[in-house]
C-alpha positions in Angstrom: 4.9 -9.4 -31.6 1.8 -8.4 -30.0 1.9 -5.7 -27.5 0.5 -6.7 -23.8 -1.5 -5.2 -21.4 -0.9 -5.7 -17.4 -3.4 -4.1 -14.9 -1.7 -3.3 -11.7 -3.8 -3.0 -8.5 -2.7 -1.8 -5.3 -3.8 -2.6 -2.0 -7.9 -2.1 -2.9 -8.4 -3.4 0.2 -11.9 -2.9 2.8 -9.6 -1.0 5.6 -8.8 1.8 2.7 -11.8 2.6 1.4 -14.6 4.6 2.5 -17.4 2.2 2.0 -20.8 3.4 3.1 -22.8 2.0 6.2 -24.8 -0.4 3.9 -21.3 -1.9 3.0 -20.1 -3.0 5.5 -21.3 -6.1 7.3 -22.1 -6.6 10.8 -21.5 -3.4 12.5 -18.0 -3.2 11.0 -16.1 -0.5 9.6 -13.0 0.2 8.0 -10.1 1.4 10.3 -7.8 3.7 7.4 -10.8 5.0 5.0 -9.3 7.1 2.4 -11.6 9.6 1.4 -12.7 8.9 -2.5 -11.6 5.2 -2.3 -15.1 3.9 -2.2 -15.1 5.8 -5.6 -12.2 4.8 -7.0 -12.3 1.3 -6.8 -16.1 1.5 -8.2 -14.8 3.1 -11.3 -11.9 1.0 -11.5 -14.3 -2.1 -11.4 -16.3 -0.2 -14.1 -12.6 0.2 -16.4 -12.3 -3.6 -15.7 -15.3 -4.8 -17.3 -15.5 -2.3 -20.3 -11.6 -3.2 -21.0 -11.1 -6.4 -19.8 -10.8 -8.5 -22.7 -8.1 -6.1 -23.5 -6.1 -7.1 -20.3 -3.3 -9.4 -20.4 -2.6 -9.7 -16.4 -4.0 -8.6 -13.5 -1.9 -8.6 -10.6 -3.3 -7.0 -7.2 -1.5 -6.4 -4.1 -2.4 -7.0 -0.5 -1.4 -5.2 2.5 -1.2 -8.2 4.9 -0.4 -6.9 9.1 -0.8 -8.7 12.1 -1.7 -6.5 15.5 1.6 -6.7 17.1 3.3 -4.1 14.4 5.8 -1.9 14.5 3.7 0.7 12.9 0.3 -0.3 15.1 -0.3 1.0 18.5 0.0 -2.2 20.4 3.6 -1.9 19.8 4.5 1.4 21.5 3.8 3.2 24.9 4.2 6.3 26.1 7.5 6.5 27.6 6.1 7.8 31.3 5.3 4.8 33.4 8.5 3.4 34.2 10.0 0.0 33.8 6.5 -1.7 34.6 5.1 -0.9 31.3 2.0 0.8 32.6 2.9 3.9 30.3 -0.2 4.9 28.8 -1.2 4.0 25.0 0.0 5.6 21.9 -2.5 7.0 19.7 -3.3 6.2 15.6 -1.8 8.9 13.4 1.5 9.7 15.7 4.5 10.4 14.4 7.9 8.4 16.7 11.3 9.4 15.5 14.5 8.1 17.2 15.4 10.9 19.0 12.1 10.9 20.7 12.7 7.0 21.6 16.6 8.1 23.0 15.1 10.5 24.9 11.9 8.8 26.5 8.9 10.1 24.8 8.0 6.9 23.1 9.1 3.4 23.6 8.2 -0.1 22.9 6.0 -2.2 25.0 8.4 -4.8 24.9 11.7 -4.0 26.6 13.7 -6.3 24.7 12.8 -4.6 21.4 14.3 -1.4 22.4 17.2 -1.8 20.0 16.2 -3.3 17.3 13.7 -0.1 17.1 16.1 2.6 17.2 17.9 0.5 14.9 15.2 0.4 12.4 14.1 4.1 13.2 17.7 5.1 12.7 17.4 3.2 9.1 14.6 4.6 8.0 15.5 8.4 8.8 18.5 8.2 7.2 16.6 6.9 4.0 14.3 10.5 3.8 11.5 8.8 2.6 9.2 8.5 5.6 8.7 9.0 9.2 7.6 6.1 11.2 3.4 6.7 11.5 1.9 4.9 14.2 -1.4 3.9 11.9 -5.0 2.3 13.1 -4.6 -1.8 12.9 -5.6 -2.1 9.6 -5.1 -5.0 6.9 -4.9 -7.5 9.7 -4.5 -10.9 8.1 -8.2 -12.9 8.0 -10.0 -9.8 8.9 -13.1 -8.0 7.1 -10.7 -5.4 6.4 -8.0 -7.1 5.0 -10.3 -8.4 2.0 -11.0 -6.6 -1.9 -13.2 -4.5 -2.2 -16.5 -6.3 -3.7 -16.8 -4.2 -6.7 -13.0 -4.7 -7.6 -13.7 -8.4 -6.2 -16.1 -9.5 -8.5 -14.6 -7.3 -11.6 -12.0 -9.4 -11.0 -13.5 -12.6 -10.9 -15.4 -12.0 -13.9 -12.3 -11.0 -15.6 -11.1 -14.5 -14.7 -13.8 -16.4 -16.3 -14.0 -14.5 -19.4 -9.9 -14.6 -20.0 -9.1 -18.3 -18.2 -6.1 -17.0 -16.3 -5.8 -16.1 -12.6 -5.2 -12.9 -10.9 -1.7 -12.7 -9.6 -1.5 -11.2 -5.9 1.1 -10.5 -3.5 0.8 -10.5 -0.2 3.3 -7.2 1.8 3.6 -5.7 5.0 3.7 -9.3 7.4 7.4 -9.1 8.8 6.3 -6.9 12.3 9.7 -5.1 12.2 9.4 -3.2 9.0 6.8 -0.7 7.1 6.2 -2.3 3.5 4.4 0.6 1.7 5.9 -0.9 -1.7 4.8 -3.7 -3.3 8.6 -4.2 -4.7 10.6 -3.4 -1.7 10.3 -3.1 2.3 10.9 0.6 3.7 14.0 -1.0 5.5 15.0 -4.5 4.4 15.3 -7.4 6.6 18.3 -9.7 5.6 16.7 -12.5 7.2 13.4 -11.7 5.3 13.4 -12.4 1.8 10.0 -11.3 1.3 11.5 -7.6 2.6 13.7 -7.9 0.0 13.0 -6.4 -3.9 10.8 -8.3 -5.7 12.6 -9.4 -8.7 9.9 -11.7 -9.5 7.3 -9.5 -9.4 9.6 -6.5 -11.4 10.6 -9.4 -14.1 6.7 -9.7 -14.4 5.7 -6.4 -14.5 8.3 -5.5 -16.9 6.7 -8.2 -19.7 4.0 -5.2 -19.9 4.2 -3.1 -23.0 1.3 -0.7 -20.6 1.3 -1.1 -18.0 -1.7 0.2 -15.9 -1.6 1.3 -12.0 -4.3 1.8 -9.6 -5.2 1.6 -6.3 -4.7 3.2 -2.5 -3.1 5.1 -1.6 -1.7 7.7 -4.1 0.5 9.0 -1.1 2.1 6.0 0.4 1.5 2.6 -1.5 0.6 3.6 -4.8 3.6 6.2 -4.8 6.1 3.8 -3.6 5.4 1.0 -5.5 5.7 3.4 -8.5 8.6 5.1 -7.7 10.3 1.8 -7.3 9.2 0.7 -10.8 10.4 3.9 -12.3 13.7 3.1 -10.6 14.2 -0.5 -11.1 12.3 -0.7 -15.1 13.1 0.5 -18.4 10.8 2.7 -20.3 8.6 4.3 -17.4 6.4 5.9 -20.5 5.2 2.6 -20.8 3.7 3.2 -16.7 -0.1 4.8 -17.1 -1.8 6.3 -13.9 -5.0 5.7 -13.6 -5.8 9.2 -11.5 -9.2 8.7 -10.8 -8.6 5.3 -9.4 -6.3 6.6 -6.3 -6.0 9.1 -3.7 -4.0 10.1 -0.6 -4.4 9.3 2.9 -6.1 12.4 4.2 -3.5 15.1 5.9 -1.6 13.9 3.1 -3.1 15.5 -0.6 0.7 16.9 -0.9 2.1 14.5 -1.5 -0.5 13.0 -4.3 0.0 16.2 -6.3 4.0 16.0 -5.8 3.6 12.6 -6.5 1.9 12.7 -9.7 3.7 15.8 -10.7 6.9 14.0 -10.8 5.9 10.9 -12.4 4.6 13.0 -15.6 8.2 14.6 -15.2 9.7 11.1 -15.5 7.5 10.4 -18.9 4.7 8.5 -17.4 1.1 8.6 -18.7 -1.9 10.1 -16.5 -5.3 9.3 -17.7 -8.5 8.6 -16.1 -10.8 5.5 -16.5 -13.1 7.4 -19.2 -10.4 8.7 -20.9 -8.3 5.4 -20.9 -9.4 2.7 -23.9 -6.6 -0.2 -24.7 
């Protein structure tokens, strides 16, 4: 049996990268830039095209919000302006545990959603894997930023024509009550919510690779999660190759890249970059 080859792309998305002026149309800019992403993606678009042919699936993932978020600052208020909501805004890039919600310091805009927050802030502390981050709006479905990055974009497109097969993508992160950073898996699942739910489809996909090939942004949160999930849930995670120079962590956040990748060569996965990397 011939062996396969699957690409795996995640979130190479307009919001994440750190495109220069000239990129980016009409005054706009992206609202997460990771710094190296701009990059990244341009020598991931490079691997594409010399190793394409070579590429049995591409499958890219898109981190898909809408402005009212739990995670976005239109959700929360600071928890000093009484019950008339006038309490003033909460800034991008801070950090709301449940205790400060019991006791005040934060608190949704929306009354009524009080409980379901602790309840979800209660969930996800007791799972150790994040702290709730109030981010930028970013991603924000039908937005600039929400869309591929062109060099990736077109890569991709070409990659289409030449091998008469479409890219697979999967759309995470649009239930409001529920961080997605993994392209398999919500941070705390919603019953309700199949797509919060793991992604067997996607895993029994994935899992058809006999390399399987992972880039994208960002090493600390997206690209670690979605990894860590396929290490849990697939057999074989030597079959898993990095693509190092094709990723990197949210700034404030480099620790965790290094533990990151440290501990997926511990778990018998590949690291190479795209020079070094030839199917």
């Amino acid at each position: 049996m011939l062996s396969t080859t699957q690409l795996l792309v995640i979130d190479p998305q307009n919001d994440f990268c750190d495109l220069p002026d000239d990129w980016c149309p009409g005054g706009q800019h992206p609202s997460l830039p990771v710094a190296g992403a701009h990059a990244d993606m341009q020598r991931l678009a490079g691997w594409i095209r010399r190793e394409g042919a070579k590429v049995d699936a591409i499958t890219v993932t898109l981190d898909s919000h809408q402005r009212y978020d739990i995670a976005h600052p239109a959700f929360w208020q600071q928890g000093n302006g009484g019950d008339s909501g006038d309490g003033g805004d909460v800034v991008p890039f801070t950090a709301i545990t449940a205790a400060q919600v019991r006791s005040g310091v934060f608190r949704p805009r929306n009354s009524g959603a009080l409980q379901r927050s602790l309840d979800y802030l209660d969930a996800l502390e007791a799972n150790s894997r994040y702290t709730l981050m109030v981010w930028p709006v970013h991603c924000e479905v039908g937005s600039w930023g929400h869309g591929i990055h062109a060099d990736v974009l077109a890569a991709c497109g070409d990659w289409q024509q030449q091998r008469q097969r479409a890219v697979y993508n999967v759309f995470k992160g649009l239930n409001p009550w529920t961080e997605h950073y993994s392209a398999l898996l919500a941070e705390v699942p919603d019953p309700a919510d199949p797509a919060t739910l793991l992604n067997t489809a996607l895993l029994e996909r994935l899992g058809q690779a006999d390399i399987l090939v992972v880039a994208g942004e960002a090493s600390s949160h997206c690209v670690r999660s979605t990894v860590e999930h396929l290490v849990e849930h697939l057999p074989h995670p030597e079959r898993i190759v990095l693509m190092h120079d094709a990723m990197s962590p949210v700034p404030g956040f480099e620790s965790a890249h290094h533990d990151f990748l440290a501990a997926m060569q511990a778990r018998g996965l590949r690291l190479a970059s795209s020079q070094e990397l030839h199917l």
